[in-house]
C-alpha positions in Angstrom: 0.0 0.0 0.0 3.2 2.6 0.5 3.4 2.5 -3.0 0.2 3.0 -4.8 -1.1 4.6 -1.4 -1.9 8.1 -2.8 -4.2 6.5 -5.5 -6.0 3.7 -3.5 -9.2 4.4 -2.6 -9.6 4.4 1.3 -10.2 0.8 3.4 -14.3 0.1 4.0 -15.3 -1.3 7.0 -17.8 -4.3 6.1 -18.6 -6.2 9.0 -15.7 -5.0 11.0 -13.4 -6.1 8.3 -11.2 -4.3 6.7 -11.5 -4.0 2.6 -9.5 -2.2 0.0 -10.4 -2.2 -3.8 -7.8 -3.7 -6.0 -5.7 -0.6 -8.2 -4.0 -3.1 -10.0 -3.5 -6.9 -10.8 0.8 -6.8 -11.1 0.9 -7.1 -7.3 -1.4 -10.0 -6.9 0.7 -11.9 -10.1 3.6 -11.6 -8.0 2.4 -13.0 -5.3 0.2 -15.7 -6.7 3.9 -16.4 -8.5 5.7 -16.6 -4.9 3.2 -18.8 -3.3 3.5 -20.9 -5.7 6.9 -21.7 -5.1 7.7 -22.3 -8.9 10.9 -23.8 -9.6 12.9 -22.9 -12.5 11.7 -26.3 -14.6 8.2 -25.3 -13.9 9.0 -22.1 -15.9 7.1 -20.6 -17.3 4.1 -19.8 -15.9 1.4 -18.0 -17.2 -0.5 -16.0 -14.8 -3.7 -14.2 -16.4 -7.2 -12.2 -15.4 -10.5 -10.1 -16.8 -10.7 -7.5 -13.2 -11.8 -3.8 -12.8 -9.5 -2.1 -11.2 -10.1 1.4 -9.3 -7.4 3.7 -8.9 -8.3 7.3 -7.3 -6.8 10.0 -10.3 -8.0 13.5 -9.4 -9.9 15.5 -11.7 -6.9 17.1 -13.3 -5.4 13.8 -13.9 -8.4 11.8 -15.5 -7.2 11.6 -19.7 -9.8 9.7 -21.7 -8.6 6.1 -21.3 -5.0 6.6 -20.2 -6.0 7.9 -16.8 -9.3 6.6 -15.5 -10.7 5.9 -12.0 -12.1 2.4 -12.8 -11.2 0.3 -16.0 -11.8 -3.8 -16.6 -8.9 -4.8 -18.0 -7.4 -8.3 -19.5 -4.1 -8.5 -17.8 -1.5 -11.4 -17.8 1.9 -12.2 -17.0 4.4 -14.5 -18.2 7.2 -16.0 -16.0 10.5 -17.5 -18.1 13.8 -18.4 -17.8 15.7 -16.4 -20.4 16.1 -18.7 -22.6 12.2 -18.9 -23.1 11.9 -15.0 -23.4 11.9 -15.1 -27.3 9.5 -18.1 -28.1 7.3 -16.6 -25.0 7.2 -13.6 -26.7 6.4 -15.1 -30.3 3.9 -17.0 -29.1 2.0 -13.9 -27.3 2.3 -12.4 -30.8 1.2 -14.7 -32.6 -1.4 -14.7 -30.5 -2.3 -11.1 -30.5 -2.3 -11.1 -34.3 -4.8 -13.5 -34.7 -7.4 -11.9 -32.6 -6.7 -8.7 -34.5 -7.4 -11.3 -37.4 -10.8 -12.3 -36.2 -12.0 -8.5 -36.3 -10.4 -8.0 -39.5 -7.8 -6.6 -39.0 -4.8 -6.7 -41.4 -1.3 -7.9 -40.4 1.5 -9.7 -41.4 4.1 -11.5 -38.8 7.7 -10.3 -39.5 10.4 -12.5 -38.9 
């Protein structure tokens, strides 16, 4: 919370228990990696999630949707040893590309 604590909404109280709306899904990755307890032959692991997310942005800082105070998003991360980085990364392209393809969307893979 020291770090995103100037644009976290502040803790309800529901029931007695404290609560705290979620500003972003990289934390909870990491830790979901941690507890885990992934060795390097179980690399990699793919870690992904549809959530809203609710950040308090003031007025002056609120920018179409580059600055917003609540956004679902489709968020993942990817976990690799570095000699998986570059087939990792082709395969999240290739992915990309074709669901650009479903909505027609014209593109050709380089490489």
């Amino acid at each position: 919370m020291d770090l995103y604590g100037d644009k976290m909404y502040a803790p309800m109280d529901i029931d007695g228990v404290e609560h705290l709306v979620k500003p972003m899904n990289c934390p909870m990755h990491m830790m979901v990696y941690q507890i885990r307890d992934a060795l390097v032959q179980d690399l990699p692991v793919r870690i992904a999630e549809n959530a809203t997310v609710y950040r308090r942005e003031q007025s002056g800082e609120l920018n179409g949707l580059l600055r917003v105070r609540m956004i679902t998003q489709d968020d993942a991360h990817i976990f690799v040893r570095p000699d998986q980085i570059q087939s990792e990364f082709l395969q999240v392209l290739d992915q990309a590309l074709e669901q650009f393809g479903v909505f027609g969307s014209r593109n050709s893979r380089c490489g």
